[in-house]
C-alpha positions in Angstrom: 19.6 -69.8 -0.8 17.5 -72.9 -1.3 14.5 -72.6 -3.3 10.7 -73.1 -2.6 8.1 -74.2 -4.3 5.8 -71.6 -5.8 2.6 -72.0 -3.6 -0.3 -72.7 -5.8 -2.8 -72.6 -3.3 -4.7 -76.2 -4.0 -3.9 -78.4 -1.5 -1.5 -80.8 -1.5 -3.3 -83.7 -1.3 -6.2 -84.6 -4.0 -9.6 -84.8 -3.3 -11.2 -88.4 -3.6 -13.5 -87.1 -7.2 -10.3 -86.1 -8.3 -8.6 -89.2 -7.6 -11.2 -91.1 -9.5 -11.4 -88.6 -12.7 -7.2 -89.7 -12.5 -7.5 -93.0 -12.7 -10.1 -93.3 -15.4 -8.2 -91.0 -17.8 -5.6 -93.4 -16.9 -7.7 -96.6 -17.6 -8.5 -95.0 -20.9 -5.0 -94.3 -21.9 -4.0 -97.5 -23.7 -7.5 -97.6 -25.9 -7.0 -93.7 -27.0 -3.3 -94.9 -27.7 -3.7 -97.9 -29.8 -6.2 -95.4 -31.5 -3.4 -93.1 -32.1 -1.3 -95.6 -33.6 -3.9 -96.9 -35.9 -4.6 -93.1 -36.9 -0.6 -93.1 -37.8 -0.3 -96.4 -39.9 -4.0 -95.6 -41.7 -2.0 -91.7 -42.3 1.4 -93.8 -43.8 -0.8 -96.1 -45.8 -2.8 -93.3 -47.9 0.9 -91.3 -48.3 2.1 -94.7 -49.5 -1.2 -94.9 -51.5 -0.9 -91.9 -53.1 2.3 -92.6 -54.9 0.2 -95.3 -56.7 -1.0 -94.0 -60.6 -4.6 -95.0 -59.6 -5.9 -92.9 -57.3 -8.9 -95.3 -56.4 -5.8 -97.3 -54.5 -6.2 -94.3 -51.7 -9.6 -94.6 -51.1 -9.8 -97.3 -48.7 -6.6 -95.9 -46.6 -8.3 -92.4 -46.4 -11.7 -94.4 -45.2 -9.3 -96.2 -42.6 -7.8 -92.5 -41.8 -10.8 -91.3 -41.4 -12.3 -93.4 -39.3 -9.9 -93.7 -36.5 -9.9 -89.7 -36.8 -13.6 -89.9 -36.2 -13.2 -92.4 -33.5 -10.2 -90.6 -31.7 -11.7 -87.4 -31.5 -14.6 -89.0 -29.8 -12.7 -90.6 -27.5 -11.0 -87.3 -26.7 -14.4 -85.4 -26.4 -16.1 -87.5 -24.3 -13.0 -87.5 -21.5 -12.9 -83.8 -21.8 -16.6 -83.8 -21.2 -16.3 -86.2 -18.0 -13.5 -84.4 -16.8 -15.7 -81.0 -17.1 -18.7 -82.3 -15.2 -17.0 -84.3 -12.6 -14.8 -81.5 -12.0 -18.0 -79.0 -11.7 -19.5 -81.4 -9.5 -17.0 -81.4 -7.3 -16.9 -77.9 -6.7 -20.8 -77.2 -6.6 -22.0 -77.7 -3.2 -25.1 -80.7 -3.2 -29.0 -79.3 -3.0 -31.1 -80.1 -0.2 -33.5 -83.1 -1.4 -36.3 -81.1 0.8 -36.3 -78.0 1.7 -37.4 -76.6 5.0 -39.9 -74.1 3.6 -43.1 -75.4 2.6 -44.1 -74.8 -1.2 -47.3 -73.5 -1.9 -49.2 -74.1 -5.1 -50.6 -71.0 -6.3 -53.9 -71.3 -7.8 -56.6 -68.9 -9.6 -59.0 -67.6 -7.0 -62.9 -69.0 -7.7 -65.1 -66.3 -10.1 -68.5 -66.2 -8.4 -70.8 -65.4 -11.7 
């Protein structure tokens, strides 16, 4: 008996806003890697640091560490913020710019003294 595909009900092809949110995670991929990377080496060079009798020697690896933490987890935030909005966007349906009822202004009425 051949199997199906579990039915998911999203549609099979993408919509255009999430087509777009795709390919800038994608264009951001290599930056937030090479951030990655630097994290790693910056984490080896305070454990190699830290086999050193002066501890002072660590201090500029853990500012290195540190930084590229900082810088990563910004990275990461901001692309999990973009990828919340767009995605609520996309699924809230656009406000009129006018609306057909007319707005009235709502003013005191005039005390005759």
């Amino acid at each position: 008996m051949p199997k199906t595909a579990p039915k998911t009900g999203m549609p099979q092809e993408s919509s255009a806003i999430e087509q777009a949110i795709s390919r800038a995670l994608r264009d951001n991929l290599e930056r937030i890697q090479r951030t990655s990377e630097e994290l790693h080496h910056a984490v080896g060079d305070v454990v190699a640091a830290c086999s050193s009798n002066k501890p002072a020697n660590a201090l500029p690896s853990l500012l290195r560490a540190q930084t590229s933490a900082a810088s990563l987890a910004a990275s990461l935030e901001v692309l999990s913020r973009f990828v919340t909005v767009s995605m609520q966007s996309a699924t809230i349906p656009a406000a009129p710019a006018f609306s057909s009822a007319p707005i009235f202004a709502s003013a005191p009425a005039p005390r005759n003294l």
